[in-house]
C-alpha positions in Angstrom: 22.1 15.2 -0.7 24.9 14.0 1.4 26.4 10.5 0.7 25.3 9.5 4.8 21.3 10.4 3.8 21.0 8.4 0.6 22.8 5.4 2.0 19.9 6.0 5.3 17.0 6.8 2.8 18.3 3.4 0.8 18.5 1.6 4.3 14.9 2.7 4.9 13.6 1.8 1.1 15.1 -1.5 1.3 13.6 -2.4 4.4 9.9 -1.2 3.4 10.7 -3.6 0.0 11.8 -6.7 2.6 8.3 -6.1 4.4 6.2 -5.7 1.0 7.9 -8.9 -0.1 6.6 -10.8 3.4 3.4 -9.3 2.8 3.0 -10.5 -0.9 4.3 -13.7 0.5 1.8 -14.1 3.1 -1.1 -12.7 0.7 0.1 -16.0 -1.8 -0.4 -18.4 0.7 -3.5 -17.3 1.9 -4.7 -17.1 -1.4 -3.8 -20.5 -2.2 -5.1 -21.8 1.2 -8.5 -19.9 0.2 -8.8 -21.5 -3.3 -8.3 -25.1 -2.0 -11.1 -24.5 0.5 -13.6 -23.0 -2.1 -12.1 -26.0 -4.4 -13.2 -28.2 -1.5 -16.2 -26.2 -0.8 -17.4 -26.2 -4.7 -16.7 -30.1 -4.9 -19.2 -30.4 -1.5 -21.6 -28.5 -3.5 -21.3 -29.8 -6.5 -22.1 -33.8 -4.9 -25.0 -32.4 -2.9 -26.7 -31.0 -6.3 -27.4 -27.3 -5.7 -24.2 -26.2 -8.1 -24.1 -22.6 -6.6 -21.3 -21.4 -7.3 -18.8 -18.5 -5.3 -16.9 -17.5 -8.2 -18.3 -13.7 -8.3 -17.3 -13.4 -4.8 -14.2 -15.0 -4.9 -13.8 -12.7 -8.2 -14.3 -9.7 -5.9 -12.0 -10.8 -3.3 -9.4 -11.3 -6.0 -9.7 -7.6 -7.0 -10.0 -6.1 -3.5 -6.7 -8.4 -3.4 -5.3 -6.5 -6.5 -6.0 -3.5 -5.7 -4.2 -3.2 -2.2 -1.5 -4.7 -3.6 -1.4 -1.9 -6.3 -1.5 0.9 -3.8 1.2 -0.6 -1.4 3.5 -1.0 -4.5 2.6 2.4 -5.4 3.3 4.3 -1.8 6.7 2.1 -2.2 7.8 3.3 -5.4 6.7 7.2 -3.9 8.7 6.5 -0.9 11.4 5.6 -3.7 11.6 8.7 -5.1 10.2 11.1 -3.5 11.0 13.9 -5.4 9.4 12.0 -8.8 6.2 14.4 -8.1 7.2 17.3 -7.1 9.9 17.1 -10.6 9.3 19.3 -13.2 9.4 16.5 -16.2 13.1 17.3 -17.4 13.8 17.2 -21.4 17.1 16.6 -22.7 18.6 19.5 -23.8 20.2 19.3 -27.2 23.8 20.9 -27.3 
């Protein structure tokens, strides 16, 4: 691979990293915006005497959450290396 396509397939890595980083950023403050309000919401509840709670969902959520961010990481890394799959997996040779 020429010198010119590694520094353009870097270029290109890099700039899918900078937009994984703004989404993980954005995904951390709406998390944090959602916990306050179900801290707010549970409080409510919790005053009013029914003492439901919305853990299970917000459990759920939080592994719908993980899970995306899993697979974006994942097609990042891919897009990485793209030859990683496609590899034989390469022992050392002893001399």
């Amino acid at each position: 691979m020429s010198q010119q396509r590694d520094d353009e397939r870097q270029y290109r890595c890099l700039k899918k990293y900078e937009e994984i980083v703004k989404q993980v950023l954005l995904l951390d403050e709406l998390t944090e915006s959602m916990e306050a309000k179900n801290g707010m919401q549970n409080r409510r509840k919790n005053t009013n005497g029914s003492g439901a709670s919305t853990s299970s969902t917000t459990g759920q959520d939080q592994g719908n959450i993980n899970q995306v961010f899993v697979q974006t990481i994942t097609r990042f890394l891919h897009d990485l290396n793209p030859n990683a799959n496609n590899a034989p997996d390469r022992k050392p040779s002893n001399p």
